[in-house]
C-alpha positions as CSV (number, residue, x, y, z in Angstrom):
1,X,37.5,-9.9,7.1
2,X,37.3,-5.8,7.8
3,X,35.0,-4.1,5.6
4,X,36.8,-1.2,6.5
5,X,40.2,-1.9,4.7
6,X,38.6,-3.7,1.5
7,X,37.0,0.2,1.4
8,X,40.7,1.1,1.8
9,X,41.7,-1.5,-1.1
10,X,39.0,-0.1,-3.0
11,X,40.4,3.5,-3.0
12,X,43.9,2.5,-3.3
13,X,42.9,1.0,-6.8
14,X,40.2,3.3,-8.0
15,X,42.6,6.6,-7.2
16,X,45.8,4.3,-8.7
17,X,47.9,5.0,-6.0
18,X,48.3,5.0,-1.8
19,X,48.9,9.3,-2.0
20,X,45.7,10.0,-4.3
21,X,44.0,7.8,-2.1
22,X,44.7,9.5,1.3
23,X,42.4,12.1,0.2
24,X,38.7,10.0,-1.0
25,X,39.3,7.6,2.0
26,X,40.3,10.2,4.4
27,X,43.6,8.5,6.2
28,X,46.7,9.2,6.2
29,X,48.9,7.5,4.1
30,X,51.2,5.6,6.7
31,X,47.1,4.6,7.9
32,X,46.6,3.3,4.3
33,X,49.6,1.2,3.5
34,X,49.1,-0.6,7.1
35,X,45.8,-1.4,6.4
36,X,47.0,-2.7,2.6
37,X,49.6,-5.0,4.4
38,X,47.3,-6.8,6.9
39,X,44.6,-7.4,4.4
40,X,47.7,-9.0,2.2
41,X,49.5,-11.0,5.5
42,X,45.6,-11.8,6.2
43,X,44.7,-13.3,2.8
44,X,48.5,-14.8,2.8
45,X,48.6,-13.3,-1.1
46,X,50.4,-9.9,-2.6
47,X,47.3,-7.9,-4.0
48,X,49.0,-4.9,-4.9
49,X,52.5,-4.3,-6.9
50,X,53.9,-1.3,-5.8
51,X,56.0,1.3,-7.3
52,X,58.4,3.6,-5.8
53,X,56.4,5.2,-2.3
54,X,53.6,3.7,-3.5
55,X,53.2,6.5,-6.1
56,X,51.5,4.0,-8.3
57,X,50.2,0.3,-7.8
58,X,49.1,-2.2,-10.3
59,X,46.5,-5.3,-9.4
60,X,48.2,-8.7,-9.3
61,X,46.1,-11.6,-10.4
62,X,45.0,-11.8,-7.0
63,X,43.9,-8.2,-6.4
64,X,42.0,-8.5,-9.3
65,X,39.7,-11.1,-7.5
66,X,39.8,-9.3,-4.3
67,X,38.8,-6.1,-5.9
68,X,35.8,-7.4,-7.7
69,X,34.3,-9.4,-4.6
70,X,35.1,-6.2,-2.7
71,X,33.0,-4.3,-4.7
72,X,30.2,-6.9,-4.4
73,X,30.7,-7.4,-0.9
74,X,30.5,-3.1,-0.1
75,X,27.8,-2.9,-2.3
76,X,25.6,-5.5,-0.5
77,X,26.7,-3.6,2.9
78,X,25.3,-0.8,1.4
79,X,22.0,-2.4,0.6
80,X,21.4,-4.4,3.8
81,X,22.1,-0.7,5.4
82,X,19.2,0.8,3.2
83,X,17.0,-2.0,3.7
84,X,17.6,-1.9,7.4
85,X,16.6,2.3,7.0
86,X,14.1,1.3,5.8
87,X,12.6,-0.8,8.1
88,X,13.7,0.8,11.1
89,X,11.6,4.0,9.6
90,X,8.7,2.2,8.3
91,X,8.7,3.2,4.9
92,X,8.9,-0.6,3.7
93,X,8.7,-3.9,5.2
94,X,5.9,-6.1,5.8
95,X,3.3,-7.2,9.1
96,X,2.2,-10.0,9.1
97,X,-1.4,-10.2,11.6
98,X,-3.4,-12.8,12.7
99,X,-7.1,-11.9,13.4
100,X,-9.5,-13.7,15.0
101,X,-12.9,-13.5,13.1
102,X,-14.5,-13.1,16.0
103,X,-14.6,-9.4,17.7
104,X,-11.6,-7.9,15.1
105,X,-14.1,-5.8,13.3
106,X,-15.1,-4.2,16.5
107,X,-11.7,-3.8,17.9
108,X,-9.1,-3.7,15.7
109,X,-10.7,-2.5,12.2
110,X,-10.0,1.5,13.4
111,X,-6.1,0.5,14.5
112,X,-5.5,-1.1,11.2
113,X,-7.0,1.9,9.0
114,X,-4.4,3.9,11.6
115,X,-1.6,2.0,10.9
116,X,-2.2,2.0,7.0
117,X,-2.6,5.5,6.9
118,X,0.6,6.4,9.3
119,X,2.6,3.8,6.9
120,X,1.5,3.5,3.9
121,X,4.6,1.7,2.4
122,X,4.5,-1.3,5.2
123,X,2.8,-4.6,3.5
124,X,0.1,-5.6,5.5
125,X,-1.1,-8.9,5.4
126,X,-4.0,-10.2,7.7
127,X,-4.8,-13.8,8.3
128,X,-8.4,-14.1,9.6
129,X,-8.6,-17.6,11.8
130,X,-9.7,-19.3,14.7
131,X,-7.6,-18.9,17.9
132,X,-6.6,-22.4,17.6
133,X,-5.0,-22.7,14.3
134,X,-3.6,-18.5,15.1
135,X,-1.2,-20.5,17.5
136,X,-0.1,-22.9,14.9
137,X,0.6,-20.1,12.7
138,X,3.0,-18.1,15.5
139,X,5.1,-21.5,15.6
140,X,5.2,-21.5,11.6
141,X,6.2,-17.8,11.2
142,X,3.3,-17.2,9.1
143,X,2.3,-14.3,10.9
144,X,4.3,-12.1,13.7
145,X,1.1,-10.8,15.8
146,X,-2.1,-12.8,16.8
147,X,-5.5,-11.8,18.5
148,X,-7.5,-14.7,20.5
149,X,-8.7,-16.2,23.8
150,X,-5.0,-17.4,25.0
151,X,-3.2,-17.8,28.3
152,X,-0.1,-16.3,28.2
153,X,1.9,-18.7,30.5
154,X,5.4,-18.9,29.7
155,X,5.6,-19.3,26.1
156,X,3.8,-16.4,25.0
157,X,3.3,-12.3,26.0
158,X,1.1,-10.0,24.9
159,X,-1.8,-7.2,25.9
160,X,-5.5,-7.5,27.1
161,X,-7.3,-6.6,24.5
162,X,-10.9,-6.5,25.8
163,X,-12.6,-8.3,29.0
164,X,-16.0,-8.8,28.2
165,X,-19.2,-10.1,30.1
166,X,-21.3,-12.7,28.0
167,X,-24.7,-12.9,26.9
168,X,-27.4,-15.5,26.1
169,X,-28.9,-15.1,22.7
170,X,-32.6,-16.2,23.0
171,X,-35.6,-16.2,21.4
172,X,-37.6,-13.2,21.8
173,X,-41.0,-15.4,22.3
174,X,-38.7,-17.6,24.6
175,X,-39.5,-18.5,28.2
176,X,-36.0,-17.1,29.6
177,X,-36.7,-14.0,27.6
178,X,-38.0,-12.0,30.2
179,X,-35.5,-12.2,33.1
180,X,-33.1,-10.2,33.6
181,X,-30.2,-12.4,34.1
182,X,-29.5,-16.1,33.9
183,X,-27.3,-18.9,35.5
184,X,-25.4,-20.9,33.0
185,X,-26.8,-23.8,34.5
186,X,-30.2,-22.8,33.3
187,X,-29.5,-23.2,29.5
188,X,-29.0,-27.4,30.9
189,X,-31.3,-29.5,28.5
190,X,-31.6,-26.4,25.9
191,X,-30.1,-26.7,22.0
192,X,-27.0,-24.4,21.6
193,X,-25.7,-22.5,18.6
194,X,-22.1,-23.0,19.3
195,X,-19.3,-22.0,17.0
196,X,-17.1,-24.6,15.3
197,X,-14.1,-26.4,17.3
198,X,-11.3,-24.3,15.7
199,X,-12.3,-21.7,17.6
200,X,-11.1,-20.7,20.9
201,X,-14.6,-19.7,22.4
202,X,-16.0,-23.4,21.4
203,X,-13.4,-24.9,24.1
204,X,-14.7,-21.9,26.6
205,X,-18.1,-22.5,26.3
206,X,-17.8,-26.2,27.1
207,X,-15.8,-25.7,30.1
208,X,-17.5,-23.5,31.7
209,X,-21.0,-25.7,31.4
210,X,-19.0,-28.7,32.5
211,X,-18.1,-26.6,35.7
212,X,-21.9,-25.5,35.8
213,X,-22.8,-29.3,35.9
214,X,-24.0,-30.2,32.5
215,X,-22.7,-31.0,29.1
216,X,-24.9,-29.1,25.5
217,X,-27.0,-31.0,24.2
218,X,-28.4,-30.5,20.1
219,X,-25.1,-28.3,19.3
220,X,-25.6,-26.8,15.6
221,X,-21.9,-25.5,15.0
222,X,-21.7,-22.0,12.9
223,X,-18.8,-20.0,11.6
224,X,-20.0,-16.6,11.9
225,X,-21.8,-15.2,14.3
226,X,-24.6,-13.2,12.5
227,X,-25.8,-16.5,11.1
228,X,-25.8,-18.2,14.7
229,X,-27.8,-15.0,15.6
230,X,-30.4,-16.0,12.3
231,X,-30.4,-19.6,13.5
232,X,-31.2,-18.3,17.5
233,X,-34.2,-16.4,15.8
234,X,-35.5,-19.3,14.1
235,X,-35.8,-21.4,17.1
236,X,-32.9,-23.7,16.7
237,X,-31.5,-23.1,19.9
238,X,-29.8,-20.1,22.4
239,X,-26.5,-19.1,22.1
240,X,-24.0,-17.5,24.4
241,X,-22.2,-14.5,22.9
242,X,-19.9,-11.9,24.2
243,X,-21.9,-8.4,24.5
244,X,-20.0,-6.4,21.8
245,X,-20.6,-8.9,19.4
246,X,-24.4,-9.8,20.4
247,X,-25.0,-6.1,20.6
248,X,-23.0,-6.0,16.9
249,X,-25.8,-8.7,15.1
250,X,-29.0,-8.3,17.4
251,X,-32.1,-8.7,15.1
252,X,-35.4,-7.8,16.4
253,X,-36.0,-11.8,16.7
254,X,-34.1,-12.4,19.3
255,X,-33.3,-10.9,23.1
256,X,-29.8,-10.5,25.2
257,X,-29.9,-11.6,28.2
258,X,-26.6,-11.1,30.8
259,X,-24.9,-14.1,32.1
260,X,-24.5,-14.6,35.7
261,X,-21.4,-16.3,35.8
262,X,-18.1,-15.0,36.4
263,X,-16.5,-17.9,35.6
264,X,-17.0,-17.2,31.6
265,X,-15.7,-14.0,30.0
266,X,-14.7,-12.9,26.7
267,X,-10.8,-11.9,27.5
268,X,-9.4,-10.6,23.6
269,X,-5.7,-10.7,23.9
270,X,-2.9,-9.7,20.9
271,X,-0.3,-12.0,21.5
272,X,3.1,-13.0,20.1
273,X,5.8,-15.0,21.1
274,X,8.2,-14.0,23.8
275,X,11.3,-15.7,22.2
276,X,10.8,-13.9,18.8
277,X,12.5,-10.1,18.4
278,X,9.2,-8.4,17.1
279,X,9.7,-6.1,13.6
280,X,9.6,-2.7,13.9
281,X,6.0,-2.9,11.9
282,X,5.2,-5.2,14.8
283,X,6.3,-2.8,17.5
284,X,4.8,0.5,15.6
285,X,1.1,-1.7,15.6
286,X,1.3,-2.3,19.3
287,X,2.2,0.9,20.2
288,X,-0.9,2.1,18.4
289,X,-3.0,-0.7,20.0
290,X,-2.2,0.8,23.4
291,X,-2.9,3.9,22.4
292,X,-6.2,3.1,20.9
293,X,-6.9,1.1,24.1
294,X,-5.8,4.0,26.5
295,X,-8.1,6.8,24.8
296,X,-11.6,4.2,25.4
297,X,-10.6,4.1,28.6
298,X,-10.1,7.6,28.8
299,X,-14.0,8.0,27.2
300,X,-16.2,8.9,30.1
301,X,-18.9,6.0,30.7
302,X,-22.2,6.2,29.6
């Protein structure tokens, strides 16, 4: 059913005639009464009884209930039409982000305070998880954006966040502690501090020690890494960190020492679904994470 001629009706029956009308619904009256007629042939009822040239009309039982559900119907056009405004300029709505606990203070903390102070009126709700379960959440629709470790492949598109080398947290008083790089293969037969299986650098970790030849041995699992970092300095074991974050927790307990390998790197993606129309909140938050990536990489090297 046109919109357009129950706005006609409307007029027809708010001005009480086809001639009053011409002029609030700019059309010309010929325009008017053709538009009347189809919506009648269309609806197979008489809406309208006319007098002579339509001078004056009067509802039938029929127009009565076409005229109130018009009303509705134009009025919820109207609000869809605001709410749409106001997404498409950001001054409501809601983003939904998925963070990954580790690395998002570092990276993304200084986008978010960006984004909530260009659009204040955008809800923004963060979901802080492992990589894992951030997946899981993308295929629920419980969040619209996700950082982690993730392969893009065919289901899923998104931005390189950060490519970082790794680091072996160790002991200061350990016997590694003094060289200046190590081999993965080298932490063989030593107790790791790993995180726990949720998350997406667990999975990493493993892989690339299987590749080197040797599976941990005496894994303590942590959550955070600032308490794996406590537990490193106590002697529990080493643990192997990217730099940012190593760098973020280093107590005077413990030393960083590079990693060799090439084969394991920290690679911090923002990710989303390809087969999902991103919000405009969405789109306005990645357009500030490239710029926010763009001016680091414009900061000269030190």
């Amino acid at each position: 059913m046109d919109l357009k001629a129950l706005h006609y009706f409307i007029e027809v029956v708010n001005a009480g005639g086809f001639a009053k009308a011409c002029h609030t619904a700019f059309v010309t009256q010929p325009a008017l009464s053709k538009a009347i007629r189809l919506l009648e042939e269309e609806l197979g009822m008489v809406l309208l009884e006319r007098g002579k040239r339509g001078s004056q009309i009067r509802l039938t039982e029929a127009g009565q209930v076409v005229y109130q559900h018009a009303l509705t119907l134009l009025e919820g056009r109207q609000l869809m039409m605001a709410e749409l405004d106001s997404l498409r300029n950001l001054s409501g709505g809601t983003l939904r982000l998925g963070l990954a606990p580790l690395g998002s203070a570092e990276l993304f903390a200084p986008v978010i305070a960006k984004f909530r102070q260009q659009y204040p009126n955008v809800e923004l709700k963060l979901l802080v998880r492992g990589g894992i379960e951030q997946t899981v959440a993308l295929h629920k629709d419980e969040i619209e954006l996700a950082t982690g470790i993730i392969d893009f492949e065919d289901e899923f598109d998104g931005i390189r966040v950060r490519n970082e080398s790794m680091v072996v947290v160790l002991p200061a008083a350990h016997e590694l502690a003094s060289k200046n790089t190590l081999q993965l293969s080298e932490l063989n037969q030593l107790a790791q501090v790993m995180f726990e299986p949720e998350y997406a650098l667990y999975e990493l970790v493993l892989a690339a020690c299987a590749k080197a030849g040797f599976k941990p041995i005496n894994i303590t699992r942590v959550s955070h890494a600032d308490f794996g970092i406590a537990l490193v300095a106590a002697g529990i074991g080493v643990m192997i960190l990217p730099k940012i974050i190593a760098e973020r927790y280093r107590v005077d307990a413990v030393v960083n020492i590079p990693l060799a390998s090439e084969d394991l790197r920290w690679e911090l993606s923002l990710f989303w679904r390809k087969q999902k129309h991103l919000s405009f909140a969405a789109q306005a938050m990645l357009k500030l994470v490239k710029q926010h990536l763009s001016q680091l990489e414009s900061q000269p090297k030190i």
